[in-house]
Backbone as a printed PyTorch tensor [residue, N CA C, xyz], in Angstrom:
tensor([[[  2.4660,   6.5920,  -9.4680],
         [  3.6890,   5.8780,  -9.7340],
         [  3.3320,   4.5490, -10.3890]],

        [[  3.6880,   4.2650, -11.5350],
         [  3.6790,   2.6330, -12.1850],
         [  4.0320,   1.7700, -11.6850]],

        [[  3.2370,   0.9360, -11.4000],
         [  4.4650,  -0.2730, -10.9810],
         [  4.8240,  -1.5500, -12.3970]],

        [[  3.7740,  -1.1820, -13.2000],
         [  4.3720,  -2.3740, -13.8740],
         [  5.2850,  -1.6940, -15.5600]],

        [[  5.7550,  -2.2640, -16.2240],
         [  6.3770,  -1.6720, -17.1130],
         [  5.6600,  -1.7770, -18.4200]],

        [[  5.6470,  -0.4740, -19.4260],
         [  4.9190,  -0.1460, -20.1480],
         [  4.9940,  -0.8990, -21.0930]],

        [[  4.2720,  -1.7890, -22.2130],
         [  4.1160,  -2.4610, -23.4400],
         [  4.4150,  -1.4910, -24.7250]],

        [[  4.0630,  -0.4760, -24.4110],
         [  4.2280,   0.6650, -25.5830],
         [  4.3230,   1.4520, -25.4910]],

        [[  5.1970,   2.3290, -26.4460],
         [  5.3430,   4.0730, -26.0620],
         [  3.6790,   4.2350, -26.5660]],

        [[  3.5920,   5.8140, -25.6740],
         [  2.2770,   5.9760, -25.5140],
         [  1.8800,   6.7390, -27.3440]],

        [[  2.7310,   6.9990, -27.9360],
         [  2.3450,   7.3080, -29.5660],
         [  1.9930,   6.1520, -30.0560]],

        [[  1.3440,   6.2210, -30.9660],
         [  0.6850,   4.9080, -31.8280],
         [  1.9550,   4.6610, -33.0560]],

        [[  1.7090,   3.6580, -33.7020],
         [  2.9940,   3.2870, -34.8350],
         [  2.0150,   2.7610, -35.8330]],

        [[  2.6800,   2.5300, -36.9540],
         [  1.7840,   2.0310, -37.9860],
         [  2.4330,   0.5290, -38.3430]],

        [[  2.5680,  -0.5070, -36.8510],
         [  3.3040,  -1.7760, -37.1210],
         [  1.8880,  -2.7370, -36.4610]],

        [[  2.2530,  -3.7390, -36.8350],
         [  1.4570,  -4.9870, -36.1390],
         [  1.5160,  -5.4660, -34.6200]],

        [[  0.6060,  -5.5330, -33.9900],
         [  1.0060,  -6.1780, -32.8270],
         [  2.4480,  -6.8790, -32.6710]],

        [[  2.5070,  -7.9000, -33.4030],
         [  3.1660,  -8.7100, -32.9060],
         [  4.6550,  -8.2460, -33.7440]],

        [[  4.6420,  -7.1810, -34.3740],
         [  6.1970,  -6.4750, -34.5820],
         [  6.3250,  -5.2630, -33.4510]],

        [[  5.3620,  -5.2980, -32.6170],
         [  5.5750,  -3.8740, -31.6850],
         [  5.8290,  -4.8170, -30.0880]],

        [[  5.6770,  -6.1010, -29.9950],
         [  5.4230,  -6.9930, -28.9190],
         [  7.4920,  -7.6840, -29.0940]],

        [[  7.2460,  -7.5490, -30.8210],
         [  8.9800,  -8.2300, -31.1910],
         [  9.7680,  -6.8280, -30.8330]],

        [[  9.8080,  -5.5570, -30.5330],
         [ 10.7590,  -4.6630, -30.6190],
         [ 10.5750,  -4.3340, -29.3830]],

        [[  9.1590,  -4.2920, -28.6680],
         [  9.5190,  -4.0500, -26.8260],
         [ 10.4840,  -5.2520, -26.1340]],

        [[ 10.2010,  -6.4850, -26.4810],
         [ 10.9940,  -7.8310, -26.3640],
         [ 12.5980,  -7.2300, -26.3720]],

        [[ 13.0930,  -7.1960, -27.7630],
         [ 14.4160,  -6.7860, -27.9980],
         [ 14.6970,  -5.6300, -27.5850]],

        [[ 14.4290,  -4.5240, -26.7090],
         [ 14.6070,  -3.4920, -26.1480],
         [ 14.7320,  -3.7190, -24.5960]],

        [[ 13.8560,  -4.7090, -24.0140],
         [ 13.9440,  -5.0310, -22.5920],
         [ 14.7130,  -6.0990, -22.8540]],

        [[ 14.6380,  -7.1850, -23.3610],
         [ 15.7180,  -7.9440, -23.0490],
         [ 17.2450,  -7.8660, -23.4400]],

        [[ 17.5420,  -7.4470, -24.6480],
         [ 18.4630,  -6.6410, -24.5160],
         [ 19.3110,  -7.9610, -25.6840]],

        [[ 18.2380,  -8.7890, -26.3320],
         [ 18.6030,  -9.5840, -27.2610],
         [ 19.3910,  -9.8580, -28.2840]],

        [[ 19.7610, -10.3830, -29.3690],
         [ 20.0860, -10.0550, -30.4760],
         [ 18.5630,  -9.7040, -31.4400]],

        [[ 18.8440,  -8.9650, -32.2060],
         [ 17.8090,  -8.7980, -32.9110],
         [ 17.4470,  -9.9170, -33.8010]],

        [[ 17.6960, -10.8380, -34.4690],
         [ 17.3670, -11.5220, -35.0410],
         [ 16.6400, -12.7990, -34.4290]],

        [[ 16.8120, -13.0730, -32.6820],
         [ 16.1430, -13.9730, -31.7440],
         [ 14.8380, -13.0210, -31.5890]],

        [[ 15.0030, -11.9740, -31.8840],
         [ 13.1740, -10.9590, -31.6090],
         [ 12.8480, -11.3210, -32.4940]],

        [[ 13.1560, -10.7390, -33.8810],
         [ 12.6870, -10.9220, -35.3530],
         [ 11.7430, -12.6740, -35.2190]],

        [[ 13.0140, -13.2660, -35.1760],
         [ 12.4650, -14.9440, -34.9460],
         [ 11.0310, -15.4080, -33.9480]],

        [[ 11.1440, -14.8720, -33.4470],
         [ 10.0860, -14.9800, -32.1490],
         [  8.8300, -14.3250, -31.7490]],

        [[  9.2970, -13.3140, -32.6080],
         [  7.7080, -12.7700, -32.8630],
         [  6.7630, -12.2690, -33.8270]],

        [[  7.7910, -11.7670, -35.0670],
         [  7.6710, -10.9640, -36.2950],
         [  7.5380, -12.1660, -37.4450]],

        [[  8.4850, -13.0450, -37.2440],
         [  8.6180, -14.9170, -38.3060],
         [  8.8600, -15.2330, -37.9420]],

        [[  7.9200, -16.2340, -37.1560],
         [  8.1610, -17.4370, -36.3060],
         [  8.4320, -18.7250, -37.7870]],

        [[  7.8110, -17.9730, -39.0340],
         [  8.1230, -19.7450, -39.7860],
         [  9.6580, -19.5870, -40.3110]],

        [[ 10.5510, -18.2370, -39.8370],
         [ 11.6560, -18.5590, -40.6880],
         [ 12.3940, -19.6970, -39.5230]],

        [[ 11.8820, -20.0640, -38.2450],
         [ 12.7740, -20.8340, -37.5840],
         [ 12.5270, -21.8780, -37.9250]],

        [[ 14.1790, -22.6080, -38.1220],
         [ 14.7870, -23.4600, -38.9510],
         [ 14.8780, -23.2630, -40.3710]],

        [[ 14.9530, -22.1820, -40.7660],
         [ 15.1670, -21.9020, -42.0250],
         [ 16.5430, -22.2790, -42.2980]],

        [[ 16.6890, -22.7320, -43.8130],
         [ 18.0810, -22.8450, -44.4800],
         [ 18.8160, -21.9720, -45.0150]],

        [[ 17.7730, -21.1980, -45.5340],
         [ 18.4480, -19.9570, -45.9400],
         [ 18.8310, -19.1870, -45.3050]],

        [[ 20.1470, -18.6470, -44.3550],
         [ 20.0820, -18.0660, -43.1250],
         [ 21.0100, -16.4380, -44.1320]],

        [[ 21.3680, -16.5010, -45.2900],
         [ 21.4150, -14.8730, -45.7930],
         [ 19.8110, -14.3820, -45.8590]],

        [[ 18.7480, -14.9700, -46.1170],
         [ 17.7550, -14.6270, -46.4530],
         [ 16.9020, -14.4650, -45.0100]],

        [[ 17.0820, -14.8080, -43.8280],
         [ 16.8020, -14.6790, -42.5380],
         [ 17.6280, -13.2170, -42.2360]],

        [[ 18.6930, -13.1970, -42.4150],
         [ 19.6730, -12.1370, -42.1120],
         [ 19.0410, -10.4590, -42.4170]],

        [[ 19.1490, -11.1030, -44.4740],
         [ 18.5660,  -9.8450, -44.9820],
         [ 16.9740,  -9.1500, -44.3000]],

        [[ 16.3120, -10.1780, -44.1470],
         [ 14.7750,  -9.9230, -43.7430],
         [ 14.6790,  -9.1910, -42.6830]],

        [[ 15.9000,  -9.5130, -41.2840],
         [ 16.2520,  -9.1480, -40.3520],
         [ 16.6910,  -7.2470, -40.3260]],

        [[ 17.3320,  -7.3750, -41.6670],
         [ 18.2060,  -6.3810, -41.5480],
         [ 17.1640,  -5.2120, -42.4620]],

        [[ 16.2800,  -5.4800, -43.3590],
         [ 15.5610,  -4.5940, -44.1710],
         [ 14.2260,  -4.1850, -43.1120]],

        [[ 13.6470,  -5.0880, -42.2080],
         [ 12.7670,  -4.8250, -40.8800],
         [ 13.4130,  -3.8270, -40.4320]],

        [[ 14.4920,  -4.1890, -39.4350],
         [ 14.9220,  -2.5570, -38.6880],
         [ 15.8300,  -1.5100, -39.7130]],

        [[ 15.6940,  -1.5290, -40.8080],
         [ 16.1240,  -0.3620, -40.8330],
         [ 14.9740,   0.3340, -41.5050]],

        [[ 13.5260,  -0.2190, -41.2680],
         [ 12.3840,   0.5570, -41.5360],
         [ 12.5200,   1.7140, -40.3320]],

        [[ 11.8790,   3.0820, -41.1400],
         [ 11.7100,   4.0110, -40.5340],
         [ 10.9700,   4.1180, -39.0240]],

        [[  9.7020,   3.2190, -39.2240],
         [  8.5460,   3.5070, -38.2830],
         [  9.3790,   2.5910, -37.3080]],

        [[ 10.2540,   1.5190, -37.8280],
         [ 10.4970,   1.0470, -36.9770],
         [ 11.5520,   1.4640, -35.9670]],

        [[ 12.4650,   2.4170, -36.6370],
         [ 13.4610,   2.9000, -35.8500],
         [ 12.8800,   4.5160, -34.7060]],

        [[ 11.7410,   4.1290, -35.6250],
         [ 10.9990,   5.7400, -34.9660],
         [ 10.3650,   4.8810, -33.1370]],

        [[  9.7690,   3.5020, -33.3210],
         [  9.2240,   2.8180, -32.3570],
         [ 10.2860,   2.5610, -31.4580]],

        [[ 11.1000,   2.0370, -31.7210],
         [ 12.6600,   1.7480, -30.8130],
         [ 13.2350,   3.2190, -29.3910]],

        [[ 13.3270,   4.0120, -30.8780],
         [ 13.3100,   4.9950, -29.9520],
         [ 12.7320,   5.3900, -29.1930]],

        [[ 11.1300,   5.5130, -29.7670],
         [ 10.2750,   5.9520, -28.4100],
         [ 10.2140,   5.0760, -27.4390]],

        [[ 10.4130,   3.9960, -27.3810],
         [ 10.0810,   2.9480, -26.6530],
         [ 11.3590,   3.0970, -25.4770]],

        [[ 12.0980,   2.9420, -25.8200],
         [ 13.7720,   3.2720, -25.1340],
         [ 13.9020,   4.4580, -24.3480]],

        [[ 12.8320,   5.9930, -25.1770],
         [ 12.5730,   6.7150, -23.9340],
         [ 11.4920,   7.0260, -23.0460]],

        [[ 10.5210,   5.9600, -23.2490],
         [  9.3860,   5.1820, -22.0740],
         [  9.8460,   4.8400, -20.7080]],

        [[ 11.1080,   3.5880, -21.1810],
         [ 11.9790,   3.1420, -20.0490],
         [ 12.2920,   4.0740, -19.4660]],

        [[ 13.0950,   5.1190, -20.2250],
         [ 13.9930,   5.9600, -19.2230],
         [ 13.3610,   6.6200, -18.5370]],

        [[ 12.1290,   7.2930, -19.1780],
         [ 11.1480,   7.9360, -17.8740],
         [ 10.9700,   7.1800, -16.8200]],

        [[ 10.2280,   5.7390, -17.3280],
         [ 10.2200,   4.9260, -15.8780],
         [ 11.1720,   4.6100, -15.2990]],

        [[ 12.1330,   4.3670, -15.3820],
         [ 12.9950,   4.4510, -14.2930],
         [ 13.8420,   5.6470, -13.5450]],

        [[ 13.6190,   7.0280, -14.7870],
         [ 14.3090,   8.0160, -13.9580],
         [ 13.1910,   8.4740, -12.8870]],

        [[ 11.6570,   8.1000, -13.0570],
         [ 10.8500,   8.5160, -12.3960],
         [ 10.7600,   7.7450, -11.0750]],

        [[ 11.2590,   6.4260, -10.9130],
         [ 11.9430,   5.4730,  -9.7560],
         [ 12.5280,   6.4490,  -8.7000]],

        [[ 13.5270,   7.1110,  -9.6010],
         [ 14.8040,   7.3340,  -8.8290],
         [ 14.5910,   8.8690,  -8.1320]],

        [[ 14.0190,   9.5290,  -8.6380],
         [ 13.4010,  10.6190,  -7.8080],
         [ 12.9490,  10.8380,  -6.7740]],

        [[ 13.8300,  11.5220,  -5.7950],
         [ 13.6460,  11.2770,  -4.2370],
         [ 11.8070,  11.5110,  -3.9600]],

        [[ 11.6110,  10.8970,  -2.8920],
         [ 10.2360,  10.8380,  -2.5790],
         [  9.8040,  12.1220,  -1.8680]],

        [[  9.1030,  13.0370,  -1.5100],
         [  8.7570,  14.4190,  -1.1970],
         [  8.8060,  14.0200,   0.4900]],

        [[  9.4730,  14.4710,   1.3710],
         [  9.3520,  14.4970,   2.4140],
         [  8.0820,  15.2380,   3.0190]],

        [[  7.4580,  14.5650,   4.1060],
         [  6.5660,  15.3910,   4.7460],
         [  6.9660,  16.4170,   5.5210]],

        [[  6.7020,  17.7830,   5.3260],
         [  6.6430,  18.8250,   6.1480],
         [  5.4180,  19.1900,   7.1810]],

        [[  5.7440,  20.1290,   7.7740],
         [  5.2450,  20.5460,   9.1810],
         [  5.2410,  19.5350,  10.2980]],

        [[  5.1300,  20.3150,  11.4220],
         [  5.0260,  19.6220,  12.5980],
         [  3.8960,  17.9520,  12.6870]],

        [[  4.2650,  17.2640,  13.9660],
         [  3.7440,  15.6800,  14.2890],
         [  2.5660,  16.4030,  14.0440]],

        [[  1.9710,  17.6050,  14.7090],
         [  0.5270,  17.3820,  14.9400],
         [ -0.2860,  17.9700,  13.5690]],

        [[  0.3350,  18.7130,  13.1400],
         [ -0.1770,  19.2480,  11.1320],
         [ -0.2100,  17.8950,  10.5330]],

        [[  0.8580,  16.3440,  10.3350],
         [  0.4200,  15.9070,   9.8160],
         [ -0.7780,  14.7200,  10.3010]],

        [[ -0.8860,  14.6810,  11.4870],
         [ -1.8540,  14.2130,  12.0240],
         [ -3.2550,  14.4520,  11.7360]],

        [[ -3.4600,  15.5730,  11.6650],
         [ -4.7020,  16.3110,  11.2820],
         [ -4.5900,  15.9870,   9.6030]],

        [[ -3.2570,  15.7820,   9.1850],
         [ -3.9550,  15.8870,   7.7920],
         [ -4.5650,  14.2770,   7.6170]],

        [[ -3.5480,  13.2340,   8.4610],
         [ -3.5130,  11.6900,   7.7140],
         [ -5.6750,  11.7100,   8.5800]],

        [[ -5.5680,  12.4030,   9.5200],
         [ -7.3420,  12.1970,  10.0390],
         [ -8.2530,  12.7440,   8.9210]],

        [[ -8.3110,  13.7970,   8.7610],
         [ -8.8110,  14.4080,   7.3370],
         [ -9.3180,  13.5700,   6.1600]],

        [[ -7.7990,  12.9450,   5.5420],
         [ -7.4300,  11.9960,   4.4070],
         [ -8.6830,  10.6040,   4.9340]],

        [[ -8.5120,  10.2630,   6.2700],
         [ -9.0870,   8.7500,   6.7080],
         [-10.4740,   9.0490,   6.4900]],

        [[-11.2290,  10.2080,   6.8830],
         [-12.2300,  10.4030,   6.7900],
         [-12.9650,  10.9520,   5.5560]],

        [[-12.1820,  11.1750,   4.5530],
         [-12.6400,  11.5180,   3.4140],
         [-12.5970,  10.3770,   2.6570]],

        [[-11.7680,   9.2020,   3.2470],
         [-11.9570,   7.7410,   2.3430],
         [-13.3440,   7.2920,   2.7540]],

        [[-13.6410,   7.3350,   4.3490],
         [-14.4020,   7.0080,   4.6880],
         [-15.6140,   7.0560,   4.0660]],

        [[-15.9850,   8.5390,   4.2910],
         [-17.0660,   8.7880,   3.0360],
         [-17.4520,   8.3280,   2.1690]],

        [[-16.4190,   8.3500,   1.1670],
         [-16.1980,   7.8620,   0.0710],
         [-16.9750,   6.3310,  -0.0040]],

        [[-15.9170,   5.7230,   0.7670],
         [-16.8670,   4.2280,   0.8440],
         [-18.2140,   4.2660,   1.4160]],

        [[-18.4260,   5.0030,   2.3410],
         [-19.7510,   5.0610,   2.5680],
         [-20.7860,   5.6770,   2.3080]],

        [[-20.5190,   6.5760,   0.9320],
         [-21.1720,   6.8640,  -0.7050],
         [-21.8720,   5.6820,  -1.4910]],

        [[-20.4530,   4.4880,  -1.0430],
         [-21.2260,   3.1400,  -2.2050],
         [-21.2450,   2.2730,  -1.3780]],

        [[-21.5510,   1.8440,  -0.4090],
         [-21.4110,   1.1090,   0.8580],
         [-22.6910,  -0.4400,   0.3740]],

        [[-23.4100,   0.3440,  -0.9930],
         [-24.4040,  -0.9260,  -1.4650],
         [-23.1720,  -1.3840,  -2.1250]],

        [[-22.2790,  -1.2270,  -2.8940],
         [-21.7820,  -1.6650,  -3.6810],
         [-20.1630,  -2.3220,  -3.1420]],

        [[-20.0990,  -2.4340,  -1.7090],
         [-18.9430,  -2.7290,  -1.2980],
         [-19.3240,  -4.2450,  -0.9940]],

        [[-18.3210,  -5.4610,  -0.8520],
         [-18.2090,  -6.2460,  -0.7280],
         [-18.4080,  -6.7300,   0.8480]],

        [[-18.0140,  -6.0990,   1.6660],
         [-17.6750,  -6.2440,   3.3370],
         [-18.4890,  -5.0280,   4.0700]],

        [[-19.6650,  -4.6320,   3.8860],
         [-20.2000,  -3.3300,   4.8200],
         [-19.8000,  -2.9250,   5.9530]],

        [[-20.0220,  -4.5210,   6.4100],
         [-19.5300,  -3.7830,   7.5510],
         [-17.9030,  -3.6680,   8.5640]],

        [[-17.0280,  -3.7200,   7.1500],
         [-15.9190,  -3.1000,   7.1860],
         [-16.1340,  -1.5900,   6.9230]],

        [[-17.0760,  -1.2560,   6.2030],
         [-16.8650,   0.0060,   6.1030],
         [-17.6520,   0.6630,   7.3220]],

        [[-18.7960,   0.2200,   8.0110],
         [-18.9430,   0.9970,   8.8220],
         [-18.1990,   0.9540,  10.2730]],

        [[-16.7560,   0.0980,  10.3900],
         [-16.2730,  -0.0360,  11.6170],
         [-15.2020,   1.0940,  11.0890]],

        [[-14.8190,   1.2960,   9.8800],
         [-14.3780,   2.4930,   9.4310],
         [-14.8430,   3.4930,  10.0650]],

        [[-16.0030,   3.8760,   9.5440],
         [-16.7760,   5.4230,   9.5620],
         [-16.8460,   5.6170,  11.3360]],

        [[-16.6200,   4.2930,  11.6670],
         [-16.8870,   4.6450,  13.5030],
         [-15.9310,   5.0440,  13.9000]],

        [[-15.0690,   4.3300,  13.4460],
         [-13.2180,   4.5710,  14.0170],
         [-12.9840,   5.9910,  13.7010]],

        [[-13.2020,   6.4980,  12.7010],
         [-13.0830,   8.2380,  12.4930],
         [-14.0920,   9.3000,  12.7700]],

        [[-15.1050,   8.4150,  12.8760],
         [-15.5900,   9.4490,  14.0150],
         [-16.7830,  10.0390,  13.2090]],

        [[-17.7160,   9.2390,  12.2010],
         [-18.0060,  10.0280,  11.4020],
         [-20.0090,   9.5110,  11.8070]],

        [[-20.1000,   8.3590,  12.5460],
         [-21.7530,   7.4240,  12.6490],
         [-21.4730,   8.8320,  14.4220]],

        [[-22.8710,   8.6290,  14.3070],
         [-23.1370,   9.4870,  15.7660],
         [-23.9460,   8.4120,  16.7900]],

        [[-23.4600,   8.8660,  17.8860],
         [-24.2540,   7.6840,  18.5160],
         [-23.2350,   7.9350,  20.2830]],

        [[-23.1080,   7.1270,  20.9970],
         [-22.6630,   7.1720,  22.3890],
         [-21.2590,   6.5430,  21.8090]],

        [[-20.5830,   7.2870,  22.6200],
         [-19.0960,   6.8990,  22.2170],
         [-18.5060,   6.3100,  23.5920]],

        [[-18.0620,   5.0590,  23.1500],
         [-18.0170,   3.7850,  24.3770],
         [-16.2040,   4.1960,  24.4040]],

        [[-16.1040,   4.4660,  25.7390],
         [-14.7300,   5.2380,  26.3410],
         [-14.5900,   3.9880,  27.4470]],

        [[-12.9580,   3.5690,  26.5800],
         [-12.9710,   2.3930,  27.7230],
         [-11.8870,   2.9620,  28.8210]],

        [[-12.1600,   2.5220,  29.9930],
         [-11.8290,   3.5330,  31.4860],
         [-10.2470,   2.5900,  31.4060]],

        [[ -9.0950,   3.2140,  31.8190],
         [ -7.8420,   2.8590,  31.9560],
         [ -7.9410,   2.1570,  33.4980]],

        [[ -7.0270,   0.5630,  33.5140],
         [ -7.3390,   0.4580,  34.3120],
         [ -7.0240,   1.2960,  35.7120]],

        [[ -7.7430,   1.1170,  36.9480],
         [ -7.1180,   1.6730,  38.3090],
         [ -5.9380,   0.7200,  38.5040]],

        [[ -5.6280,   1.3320,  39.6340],
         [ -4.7610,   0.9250,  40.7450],
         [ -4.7130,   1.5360,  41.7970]],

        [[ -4.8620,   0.6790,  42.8750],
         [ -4.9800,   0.9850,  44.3040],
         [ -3.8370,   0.6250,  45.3130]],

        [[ -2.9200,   1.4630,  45.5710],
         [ -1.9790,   1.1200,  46.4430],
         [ -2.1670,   0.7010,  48.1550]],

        [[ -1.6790,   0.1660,  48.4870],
         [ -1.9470,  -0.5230,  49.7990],
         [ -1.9820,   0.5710,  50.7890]],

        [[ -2.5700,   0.7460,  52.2690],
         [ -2.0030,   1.7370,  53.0850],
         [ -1.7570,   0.8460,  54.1100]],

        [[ -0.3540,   1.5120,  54.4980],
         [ -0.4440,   1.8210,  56.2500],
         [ -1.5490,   1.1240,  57.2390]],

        [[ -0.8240,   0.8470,  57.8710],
         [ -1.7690,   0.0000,  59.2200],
         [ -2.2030,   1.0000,  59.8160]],

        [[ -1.5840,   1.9080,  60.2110],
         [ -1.8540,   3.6510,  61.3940],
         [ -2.9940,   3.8500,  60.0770]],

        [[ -3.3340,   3.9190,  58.7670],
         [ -4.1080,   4.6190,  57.7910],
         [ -4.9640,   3.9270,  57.5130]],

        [[ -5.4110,   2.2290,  57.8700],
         [ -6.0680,   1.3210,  57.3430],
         [ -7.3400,   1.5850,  57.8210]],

        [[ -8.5570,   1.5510,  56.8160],
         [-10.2410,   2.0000,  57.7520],
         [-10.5050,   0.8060,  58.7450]],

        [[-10.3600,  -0.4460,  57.8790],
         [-10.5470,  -1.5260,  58.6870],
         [-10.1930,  -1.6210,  60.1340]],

        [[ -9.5440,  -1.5220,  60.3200],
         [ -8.4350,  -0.9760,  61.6420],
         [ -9.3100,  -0.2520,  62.3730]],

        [[ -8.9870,   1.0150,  62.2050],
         [ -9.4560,   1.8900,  62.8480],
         [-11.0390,   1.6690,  63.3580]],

        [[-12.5750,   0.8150,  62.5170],
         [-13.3930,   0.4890,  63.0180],
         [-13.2370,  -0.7980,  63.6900]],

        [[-12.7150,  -1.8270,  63.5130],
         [-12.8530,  -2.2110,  64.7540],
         [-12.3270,  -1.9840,  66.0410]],

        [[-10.7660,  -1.0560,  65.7970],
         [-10.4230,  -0.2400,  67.3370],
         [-11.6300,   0.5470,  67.9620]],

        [[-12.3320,   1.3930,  67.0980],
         [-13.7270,   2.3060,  67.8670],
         [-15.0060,   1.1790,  68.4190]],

        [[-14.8770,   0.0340,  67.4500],
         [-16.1160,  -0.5580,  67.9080],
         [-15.7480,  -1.6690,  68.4930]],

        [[-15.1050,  -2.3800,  69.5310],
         [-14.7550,  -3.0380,  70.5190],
         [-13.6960,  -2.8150,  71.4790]],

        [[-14.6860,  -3.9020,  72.8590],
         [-13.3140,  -3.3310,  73.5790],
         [-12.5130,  -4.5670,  74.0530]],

        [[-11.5260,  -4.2980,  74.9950],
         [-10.8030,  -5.3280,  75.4180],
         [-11.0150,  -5.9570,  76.8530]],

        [[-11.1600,  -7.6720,  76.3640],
         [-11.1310,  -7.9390,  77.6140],
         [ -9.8400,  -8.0390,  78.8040]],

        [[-10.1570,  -8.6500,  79.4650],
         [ -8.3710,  -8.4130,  80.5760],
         [ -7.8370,  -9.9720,  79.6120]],

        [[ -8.4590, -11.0760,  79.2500],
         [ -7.5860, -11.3820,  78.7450],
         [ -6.5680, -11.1830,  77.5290]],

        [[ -6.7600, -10.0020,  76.9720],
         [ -5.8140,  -9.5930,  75.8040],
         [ -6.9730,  -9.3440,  74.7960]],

        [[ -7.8170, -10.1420,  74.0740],
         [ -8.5710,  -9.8400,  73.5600],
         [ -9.8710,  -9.1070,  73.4300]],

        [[-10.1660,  -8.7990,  72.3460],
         [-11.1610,  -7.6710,  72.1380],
         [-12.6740,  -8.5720,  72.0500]],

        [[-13.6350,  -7.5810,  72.0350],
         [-15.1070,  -8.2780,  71.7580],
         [-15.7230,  -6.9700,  71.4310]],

        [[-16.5510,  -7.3660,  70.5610],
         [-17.6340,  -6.2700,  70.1090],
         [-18.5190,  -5.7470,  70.6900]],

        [[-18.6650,  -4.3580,  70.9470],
         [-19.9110,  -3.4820,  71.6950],
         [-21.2740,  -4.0000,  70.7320]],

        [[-22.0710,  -4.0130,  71.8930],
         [-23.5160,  -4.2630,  71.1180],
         [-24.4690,  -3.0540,  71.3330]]])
């Protein structure tokens, strides 16, 4: 998809730069022709006195052939690019987990890729936190443990409890003391 907009239909013309730079101008901007003519094709007729002789010059330019042949193509450049805008985007098919497998696939074949020219990359070791993340360097794979949680028990269920009930006894005054 383009993002930027084309300078020229992709046929060649037999005009000058700067008459093919004056007719994309007046085609996107949507000008009078004689502010294109002026601005890019004869810049010395501005301020001219003679303004039939600006006119005519104006008027014998476009009704050159190549030039009406450039207009056109140029006019249906645009329309491709923008009817090509407007064309719904392809929805992804199959199920969550088909495209899962594919976007893993895709990650790991970039991966590669960069790590084909990995001399020639700017950040290495961006690329190899890549190649780890997909799974591609071998080595011990560090599995971080979810944390626990330990719910409280019961006093009747508590261990604590229960050893010091087995391992002391009571004196008559209420309290306990430890067997030796």
């Amino acid at each position: 998809m383009p993002s930027l907009i084309p300078m020229r239909p992709k046929r060649s013309f037999n005009l000058l730069p700067e008459e093919m730079d004056g007719l994309s101008y007046y085609v996107l901007s949507g000008c009078q022709r004689e502010v294109a003519f002026l601005k890019f094709i004869r810049p010395d007729f501005i301020g001219s006195k003679a303004a039939t002789a600006v006119k005519s010059a104006v008027s014998q330019f476009f009704a050159n052939k190549e030039v009406k042949d450039y207009l056109e193509a140029y006019k249906k450049t645009i329309e491709d690019l923008l009817a090509e805008k407007d064309k719904p985007k392809p929805t992804n098919t199959g199920t969550l987990e088909e495209r899962k497998a594919k976007a893993k696939t895709k990650a790991m074949e970039f991966a590669m890729s960069l790590a084909d020219n990995i001399e020639q990359a700017e950040d290495p070791e961006t690329v190899l936190k890549l190649m780890d993340k997909v799974g591609l360097l071998d080595g011990e794979e560090e599995v971080e443990e979810q944390p626990r949680r330990y719910l409280p028990v019961t006093c009747s269920e508590c261990a604590y409890r229960k050893f010091v009930e087995e391992n002391c006894e009571e004196v008559p005054d209420g309290t306990k003391v430890e067997e030796e």
